[in-house]
C-alpha positions as CSV (number, residue, x, y, z in Angstrom):
1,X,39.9,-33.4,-24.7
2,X,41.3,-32.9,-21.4
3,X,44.9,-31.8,-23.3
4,X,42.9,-28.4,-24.8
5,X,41.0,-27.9,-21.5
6,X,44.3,-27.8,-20.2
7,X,45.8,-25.6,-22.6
8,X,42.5,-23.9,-22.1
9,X,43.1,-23.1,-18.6
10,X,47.1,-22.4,-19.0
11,X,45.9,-19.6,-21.3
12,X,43.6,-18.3,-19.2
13,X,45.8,-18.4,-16.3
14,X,48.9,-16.8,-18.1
15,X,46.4,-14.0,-19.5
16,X,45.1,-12.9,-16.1
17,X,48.5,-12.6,-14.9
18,X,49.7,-10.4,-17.6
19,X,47.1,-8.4,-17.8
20,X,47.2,-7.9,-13.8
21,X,50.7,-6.9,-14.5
22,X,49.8,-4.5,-17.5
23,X,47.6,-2.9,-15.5
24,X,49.9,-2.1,-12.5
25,X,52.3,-1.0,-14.7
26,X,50.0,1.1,-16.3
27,X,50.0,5.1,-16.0
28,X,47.1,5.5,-13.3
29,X,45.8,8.7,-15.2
30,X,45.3,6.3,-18.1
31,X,43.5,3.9,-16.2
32,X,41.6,7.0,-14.5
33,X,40.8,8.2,-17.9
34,X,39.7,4.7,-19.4
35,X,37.6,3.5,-16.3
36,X,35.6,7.4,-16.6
37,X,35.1,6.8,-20.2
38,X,33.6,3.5,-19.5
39,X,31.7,4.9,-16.5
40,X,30.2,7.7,-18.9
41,X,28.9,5.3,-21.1
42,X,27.2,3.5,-18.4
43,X,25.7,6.1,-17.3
44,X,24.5,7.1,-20.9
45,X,22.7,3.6,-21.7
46,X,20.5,4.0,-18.3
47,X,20.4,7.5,-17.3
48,X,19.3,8.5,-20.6
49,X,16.6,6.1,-21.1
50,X,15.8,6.6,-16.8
51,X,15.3,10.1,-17.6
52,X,12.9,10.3,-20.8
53,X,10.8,7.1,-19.4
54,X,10.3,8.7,-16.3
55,X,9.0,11.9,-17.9
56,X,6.0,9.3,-19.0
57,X,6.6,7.2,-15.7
58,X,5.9,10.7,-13.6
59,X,2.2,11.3,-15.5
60,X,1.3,7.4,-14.7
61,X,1.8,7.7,-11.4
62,X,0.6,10.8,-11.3
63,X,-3.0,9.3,-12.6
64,X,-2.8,6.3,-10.1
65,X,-2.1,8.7,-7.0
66,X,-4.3,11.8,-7.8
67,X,-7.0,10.5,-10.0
68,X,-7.9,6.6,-10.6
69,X,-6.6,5.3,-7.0
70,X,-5.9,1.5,-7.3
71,X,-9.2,0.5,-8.8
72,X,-11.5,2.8,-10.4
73,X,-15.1,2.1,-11.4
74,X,-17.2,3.6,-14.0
75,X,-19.7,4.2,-16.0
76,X,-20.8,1.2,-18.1
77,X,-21.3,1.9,-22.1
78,X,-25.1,3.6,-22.6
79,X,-25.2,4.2,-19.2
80,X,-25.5,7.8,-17.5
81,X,-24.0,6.9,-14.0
82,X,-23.3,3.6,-12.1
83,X,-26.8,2.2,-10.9
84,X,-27.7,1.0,-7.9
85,X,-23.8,3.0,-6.5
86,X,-23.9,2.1,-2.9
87,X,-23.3,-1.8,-3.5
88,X,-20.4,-1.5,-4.6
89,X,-19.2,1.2,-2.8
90,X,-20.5,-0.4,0.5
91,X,-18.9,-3.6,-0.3
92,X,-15.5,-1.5,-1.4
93,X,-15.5,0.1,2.0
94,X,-15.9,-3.7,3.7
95,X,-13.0,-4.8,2.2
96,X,-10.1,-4.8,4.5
97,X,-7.9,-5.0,1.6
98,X,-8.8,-1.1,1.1
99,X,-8.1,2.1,2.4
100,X,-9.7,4.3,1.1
101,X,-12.9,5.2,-0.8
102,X,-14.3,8.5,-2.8
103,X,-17.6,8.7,-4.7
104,X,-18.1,11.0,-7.5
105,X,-20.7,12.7,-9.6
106,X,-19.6,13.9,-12.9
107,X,-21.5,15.9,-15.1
108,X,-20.5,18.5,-18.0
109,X,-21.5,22.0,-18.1
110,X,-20.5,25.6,-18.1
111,X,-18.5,28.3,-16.1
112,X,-18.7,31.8,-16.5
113,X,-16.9,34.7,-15.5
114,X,-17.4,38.5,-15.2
115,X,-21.1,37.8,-16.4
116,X,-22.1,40.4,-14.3
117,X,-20.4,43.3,-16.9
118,X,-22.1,43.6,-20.6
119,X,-20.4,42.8,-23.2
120,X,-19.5,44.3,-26.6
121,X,-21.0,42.7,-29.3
122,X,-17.6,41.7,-31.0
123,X,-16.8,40.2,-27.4
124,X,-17.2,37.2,-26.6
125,X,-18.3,35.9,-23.0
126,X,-15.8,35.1,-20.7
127,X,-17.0,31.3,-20.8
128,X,-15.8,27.8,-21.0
129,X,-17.1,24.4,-21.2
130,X,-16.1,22.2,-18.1
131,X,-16.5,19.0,-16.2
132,X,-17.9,19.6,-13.1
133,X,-17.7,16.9,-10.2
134,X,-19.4,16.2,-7.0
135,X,-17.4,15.2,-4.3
136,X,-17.0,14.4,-0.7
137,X,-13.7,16.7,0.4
138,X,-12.6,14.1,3.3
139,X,-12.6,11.7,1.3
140,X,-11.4,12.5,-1.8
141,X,-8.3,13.8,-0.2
142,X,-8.1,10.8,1.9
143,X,-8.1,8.9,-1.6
144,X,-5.8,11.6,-4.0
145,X,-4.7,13.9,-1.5
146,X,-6.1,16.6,-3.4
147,X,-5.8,19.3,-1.1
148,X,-2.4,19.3,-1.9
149,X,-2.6,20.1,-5.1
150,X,-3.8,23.5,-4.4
151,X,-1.7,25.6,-6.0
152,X,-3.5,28.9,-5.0
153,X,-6.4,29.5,-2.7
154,X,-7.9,27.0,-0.4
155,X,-9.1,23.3,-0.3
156,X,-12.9,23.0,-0.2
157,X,-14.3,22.0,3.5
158,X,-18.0,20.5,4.3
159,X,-19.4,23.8,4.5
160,X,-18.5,25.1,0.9
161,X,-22.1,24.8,-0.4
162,X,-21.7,28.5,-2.7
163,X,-17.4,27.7,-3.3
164,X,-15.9,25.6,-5.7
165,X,-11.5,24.0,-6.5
166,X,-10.9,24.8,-10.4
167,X,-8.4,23.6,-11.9
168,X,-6.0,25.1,-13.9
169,X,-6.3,23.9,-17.4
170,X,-9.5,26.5,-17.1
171,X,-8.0,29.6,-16.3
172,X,-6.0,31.2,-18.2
173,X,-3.4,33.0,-15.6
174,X,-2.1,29.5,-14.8
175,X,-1.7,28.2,-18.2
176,X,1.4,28.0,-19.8
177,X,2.4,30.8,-23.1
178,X,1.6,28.0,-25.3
179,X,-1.7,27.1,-23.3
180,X,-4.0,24.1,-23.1
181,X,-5.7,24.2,-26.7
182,X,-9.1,24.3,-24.5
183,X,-11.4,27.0,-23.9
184,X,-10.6,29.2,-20.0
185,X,-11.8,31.9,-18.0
186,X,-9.8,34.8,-18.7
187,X,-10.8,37.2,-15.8
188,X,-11.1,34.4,-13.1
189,X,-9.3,33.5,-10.3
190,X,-9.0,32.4,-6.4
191,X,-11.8,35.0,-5.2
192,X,-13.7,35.5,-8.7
193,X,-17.4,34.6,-8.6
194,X,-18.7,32.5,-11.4
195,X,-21.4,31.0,-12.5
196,X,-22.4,27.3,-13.3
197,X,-24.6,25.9,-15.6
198,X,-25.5,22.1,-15.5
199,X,-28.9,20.9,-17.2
200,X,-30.0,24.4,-17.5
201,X,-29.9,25.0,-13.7
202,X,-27.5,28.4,-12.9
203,X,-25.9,28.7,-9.7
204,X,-23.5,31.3,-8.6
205,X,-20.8,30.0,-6.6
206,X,-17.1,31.2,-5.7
207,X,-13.4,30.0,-6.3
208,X,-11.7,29.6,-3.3
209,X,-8.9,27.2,-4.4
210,X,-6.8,26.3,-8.0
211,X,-5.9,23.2,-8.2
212,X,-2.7,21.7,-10.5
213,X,-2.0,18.3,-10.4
214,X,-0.7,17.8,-13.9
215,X,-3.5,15.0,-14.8
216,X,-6.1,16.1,-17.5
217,X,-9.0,14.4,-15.8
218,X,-8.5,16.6,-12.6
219,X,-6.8,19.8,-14.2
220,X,-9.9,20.2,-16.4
221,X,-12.5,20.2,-13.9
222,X,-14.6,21.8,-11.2
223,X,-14.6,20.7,-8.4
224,X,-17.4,20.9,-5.3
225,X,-19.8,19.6,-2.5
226,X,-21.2,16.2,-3.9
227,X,-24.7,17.6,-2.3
228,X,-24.6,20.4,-4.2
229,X,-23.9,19.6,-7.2
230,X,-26.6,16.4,-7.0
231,X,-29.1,19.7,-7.0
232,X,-27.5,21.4,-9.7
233,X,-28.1,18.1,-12.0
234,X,-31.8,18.1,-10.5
235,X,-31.5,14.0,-9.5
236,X,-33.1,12.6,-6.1
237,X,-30.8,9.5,-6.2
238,X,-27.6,8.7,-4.9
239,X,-26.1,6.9,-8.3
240,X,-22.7,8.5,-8.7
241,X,-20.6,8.3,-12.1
242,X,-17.4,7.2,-10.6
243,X,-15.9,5.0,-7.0
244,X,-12.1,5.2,-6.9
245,X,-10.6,2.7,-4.3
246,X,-7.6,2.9,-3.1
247,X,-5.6,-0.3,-1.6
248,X,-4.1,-0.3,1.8
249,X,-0.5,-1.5,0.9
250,X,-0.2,-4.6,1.3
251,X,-3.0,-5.7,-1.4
252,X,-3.0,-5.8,-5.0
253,X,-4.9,-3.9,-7.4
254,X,-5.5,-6.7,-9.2
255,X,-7.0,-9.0,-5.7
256,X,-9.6,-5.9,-5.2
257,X,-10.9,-6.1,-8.8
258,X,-11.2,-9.5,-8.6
259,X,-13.2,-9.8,-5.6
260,X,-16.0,-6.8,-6.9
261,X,-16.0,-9.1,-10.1
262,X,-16.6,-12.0,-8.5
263,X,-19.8,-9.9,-7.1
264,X,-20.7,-9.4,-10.0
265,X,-20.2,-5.4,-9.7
266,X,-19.4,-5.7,-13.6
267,X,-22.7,-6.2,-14.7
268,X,-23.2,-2.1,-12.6
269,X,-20.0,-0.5,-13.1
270,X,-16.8,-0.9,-15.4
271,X,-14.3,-2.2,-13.1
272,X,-10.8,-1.2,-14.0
273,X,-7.4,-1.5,-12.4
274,X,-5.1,1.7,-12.5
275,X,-2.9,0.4,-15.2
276,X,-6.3,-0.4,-17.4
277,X,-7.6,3.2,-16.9
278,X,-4.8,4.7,-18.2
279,X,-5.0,7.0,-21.5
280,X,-3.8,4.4,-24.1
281,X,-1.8,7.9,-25.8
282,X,0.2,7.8,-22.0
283,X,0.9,4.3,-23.2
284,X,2.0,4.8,-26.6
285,X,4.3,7.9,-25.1
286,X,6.0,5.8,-23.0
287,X,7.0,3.5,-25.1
288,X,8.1,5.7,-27.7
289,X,10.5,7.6,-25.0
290,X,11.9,3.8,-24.0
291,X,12.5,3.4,-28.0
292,X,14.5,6.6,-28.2
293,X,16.3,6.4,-25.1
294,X,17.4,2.5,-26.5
295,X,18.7,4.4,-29.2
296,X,20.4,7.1,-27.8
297,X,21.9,4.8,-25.4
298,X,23.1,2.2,-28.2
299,X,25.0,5.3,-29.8
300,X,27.2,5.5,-26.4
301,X,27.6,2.1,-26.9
302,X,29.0,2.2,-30.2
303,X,31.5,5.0,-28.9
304,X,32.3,2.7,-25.9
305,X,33.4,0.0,-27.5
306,X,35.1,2.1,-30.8
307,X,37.1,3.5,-27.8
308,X,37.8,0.4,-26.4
309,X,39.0,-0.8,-29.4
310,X,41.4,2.0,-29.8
311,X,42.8,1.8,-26.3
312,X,44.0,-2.1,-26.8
313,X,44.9,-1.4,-30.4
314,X,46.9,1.3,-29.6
315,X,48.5,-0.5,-26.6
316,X,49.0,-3.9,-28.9
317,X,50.7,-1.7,-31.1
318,X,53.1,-0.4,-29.0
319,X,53.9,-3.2,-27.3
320,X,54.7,-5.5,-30.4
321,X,58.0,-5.9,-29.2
322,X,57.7,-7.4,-26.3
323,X,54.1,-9.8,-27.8
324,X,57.0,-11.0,-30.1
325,X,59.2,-11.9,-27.3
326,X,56.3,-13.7,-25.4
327,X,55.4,-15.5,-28.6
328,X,59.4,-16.3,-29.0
329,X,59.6,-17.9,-25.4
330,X,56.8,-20.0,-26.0
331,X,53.8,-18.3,-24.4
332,X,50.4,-19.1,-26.6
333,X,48.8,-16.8,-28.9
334,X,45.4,-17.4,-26.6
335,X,47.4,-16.4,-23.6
336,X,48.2,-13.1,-24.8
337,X,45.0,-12.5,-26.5
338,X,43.3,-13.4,-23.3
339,X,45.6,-11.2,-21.4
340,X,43.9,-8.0,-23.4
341,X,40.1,-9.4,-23.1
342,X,40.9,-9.5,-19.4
343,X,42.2,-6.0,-19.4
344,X,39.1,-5.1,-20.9
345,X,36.6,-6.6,-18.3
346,X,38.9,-4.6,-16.0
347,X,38.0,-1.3,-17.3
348,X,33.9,-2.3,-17.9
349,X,33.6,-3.6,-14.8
350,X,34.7,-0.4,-13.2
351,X,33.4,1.8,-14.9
352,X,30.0,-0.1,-14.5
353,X,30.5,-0.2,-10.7
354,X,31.2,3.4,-10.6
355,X,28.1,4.2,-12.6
356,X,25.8,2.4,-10.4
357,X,27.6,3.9,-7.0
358,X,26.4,7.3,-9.2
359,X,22.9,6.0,-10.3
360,X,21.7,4.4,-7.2
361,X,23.6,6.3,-4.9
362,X,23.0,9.9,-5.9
363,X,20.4,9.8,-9.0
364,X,17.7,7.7,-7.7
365,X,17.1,9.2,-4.2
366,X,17.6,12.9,-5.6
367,X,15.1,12.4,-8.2
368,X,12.8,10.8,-5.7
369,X,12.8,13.7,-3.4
370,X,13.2,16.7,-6.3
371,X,11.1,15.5,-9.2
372,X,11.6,17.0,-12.2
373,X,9.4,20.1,-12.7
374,X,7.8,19.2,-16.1
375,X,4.8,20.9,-17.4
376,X,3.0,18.0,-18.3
377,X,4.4,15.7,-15.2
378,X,6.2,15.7,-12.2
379,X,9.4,13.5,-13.9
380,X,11.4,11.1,-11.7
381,X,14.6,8.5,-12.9
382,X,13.8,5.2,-14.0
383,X,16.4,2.9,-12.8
384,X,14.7,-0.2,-12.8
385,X,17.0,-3.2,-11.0
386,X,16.4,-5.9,-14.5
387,X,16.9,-3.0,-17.1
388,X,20.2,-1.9,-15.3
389,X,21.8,-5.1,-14.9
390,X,20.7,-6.1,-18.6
391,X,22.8,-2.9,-19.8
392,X,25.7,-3.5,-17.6
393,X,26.0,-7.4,-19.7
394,X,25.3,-5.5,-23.1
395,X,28.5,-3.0,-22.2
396,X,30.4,-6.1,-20.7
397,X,29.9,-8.3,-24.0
398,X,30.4,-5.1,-26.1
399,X,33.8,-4.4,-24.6
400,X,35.0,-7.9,-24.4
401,X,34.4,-8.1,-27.8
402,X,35.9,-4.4,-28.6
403,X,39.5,-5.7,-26.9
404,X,39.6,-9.1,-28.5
405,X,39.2,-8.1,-31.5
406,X,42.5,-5.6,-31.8
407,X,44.6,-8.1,-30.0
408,X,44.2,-11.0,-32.1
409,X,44.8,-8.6,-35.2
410,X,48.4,-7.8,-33.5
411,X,49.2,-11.3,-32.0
412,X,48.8,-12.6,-35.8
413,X,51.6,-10.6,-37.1
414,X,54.5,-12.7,-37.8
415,X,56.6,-13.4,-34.6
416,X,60.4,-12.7,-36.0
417,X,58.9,-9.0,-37.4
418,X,57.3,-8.2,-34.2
419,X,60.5,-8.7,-32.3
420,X,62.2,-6.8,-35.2
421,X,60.0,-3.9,-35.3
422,X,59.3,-4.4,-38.7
């Protein structure tokens, strides 16, 4: 036993030296060249998959920070709004676990624009079904920052009671050539007056802001004074349809939902943490998009280590000669084999360094600051610290196995016909 751990060890030994000296004595364009390729493929099995997961990545965080918060109660099942709103929204506001707090009604209804002007009868009205919602401004922007998603116009103030924030799914100037597949306001923008119809009740208001932030639930609906609107849906009470909390940093969603369960908030609201309200198609998206960019990224690999593969072969090859020698003196098979696997880890481990100088030196923090302007999300690079480092083993065992495999078919070759040539 201890005679093949020290054979074992001379092999290893002898190997690293050779391959130290192969590499010295190596053209440095060649080495240049390899340790690029190498560094290419890095960057191919995680800025690939960064990329299409952060298209998905972009719209969840996009949901958390302008639309659920960190915990966002609802409406229970066969229930019109959350009864008896101000307990948990009172004991929300206790907690010093959260920062933040923004009540809102929700109701559906109408707009209508240029209702004013009659209509041929083979028009049709300049109308559109919408979600209208009642909210506090100071707060709600406190909570979503949602006066920064006006992308035209103004943000609503306390003394809007006749103005209203629509977003942009409902008008047709801001949508997109291929549009929203919903019904919008053709004639209607920042300035336009409309009017609102919610449980029969009309009221005429005006938009004085358009709001885009790339999230259905807020894109989709109309936005004004939580007063107002209570009048519009003709209700005395102060039972809202939706509380979204948001945490203060250094707290969980998770510890906030817990504590309004353990008062028993479930049995008035549907208490759900950010990840929980998310569209379950968001979901399925995501992981789809992780899927392909595992794919993609395996193709690099395959190339990777096919190139690999063909650098040691080729390198074996012509250096027969001088294996044959080594053999001749005495050196052992292993060594020389070893020598080629080491010459290998050279070149992955290099060009995986390089590619994460590039990915977390340059691609993370310029994605972070210029998003990537996506119709459907604001996308960002995905470069998660596990996922990376599991790639940069995968390319490591890949290559290892991609310059063993040609040296042992070369060091097997008879050792008189190697020194021969033949």
């Amino acid at each position: 036993m201890k005679n093949k751990l020290d054979t074992y060890s001379l092999a290893l030994s002898v190997g690293y030296f050779l391959a130290v000296r192969d590499i010295r004595r190596a053209s440095i364009w060649t080495t240049l060249l390899i340790t690029f390729v190498m560094m290419l493929t890095f960057l191919n099995l995680v800025v690939v998959r960064g990329i299409l997961v952060g298209l998905t990545e972009g719209s969840v965080r996009s949901y958390r920070e302008r639309y659920t918060g960190d915990v966002l109660l609802g409406t229970l099942d066969k229930k019109q709004y959350i009864e008896d709103s101000h307990l948990p929204r009172e004991i929300a506001e206790q907690l010093p676990q959260v920062r933040a707090v923004s009540a809102r009604y929700v109701v559906p209804g109408t707009i209508e624009a240029d209702y004013k002007t009659v209509v041929r009868r083979d028009e049709g009205a300049d109308k559109a079904n919408a979600v209208m919602v009642g909210i506090d401004p100071g707060r709600e922007d406190a909570l979503t920052n949602l006066s920064r998603q006006v992308v035209s116009g103004r943000y609503l103030t306390s003394d809007d009671h006749d103005a209203v924030l629509v977003g942009v799914s409902l008008l047709t100037k801001y949508q997109s050539a291929a549009g929203t597949g919903t019904a919008s306001l053709k004639t209607a923008d920042v300035g336009t007056q409309i009017r609102l119809t919610v449980n029969g009740i009309v009221k005429e208001v005006t938009i004085v802001g358009v709001v885009k932030a790339k999230v259905t639930n807020v894109d989709s609906r109309v936005f004004m004074l939580d007063r107002e609107l209570r009048l519009l849906m003709g209700r005395d009470d102060f039972n809202v349809n939706e509380i979204a909390i948001r945490a203060n940093g250094k707290s969980s969603e998770k510890e906030i939902a817990a504590i309004l369960l353990g008062n028993g908030i479930d049995a008035q609201a549907k208490v759900q943490t950010w990840q929980e309200a998310q569209p379950q198609f968001i979901r399925d998206i995501s992981a789809t998009f992780a899927l392909l960019g595992d794919l993609i990224g395996s193709i690099g690999l395959a190339v990777a280590s096919i190139t690999i593969f063909i650098v040691i072969f080729v390198n074996a090859i012509t250096r027969r000669k001088f294996i044959g020698i080594l053999k001749g003196i005495g050196v052992n098979s292993l060594a020389i084999q070893c020598s080629y696997v080491f010459q290998s880890i050279f070149y992955a481990l290099s060009g995986s360094l390089l590619g994460l100088v590039v990915v977390y030196g340059l691609m993370v923090p310029y994605f972070a600051d210029n998003p990537i302007n996506f119709p459907f999300s604001d996308g960002i690079f995905v470069a998660d610290v596990p996922g990376v480092l599991l790639r940069v083993v995968v390319l490591f065992f890949a290559t290892i196995a991609a310059g063993y495999i040609p040296a042992r078919i070369v060091v097997k070759q008879n050792t008189l016909d190697a020194i021969l040539g033949r």
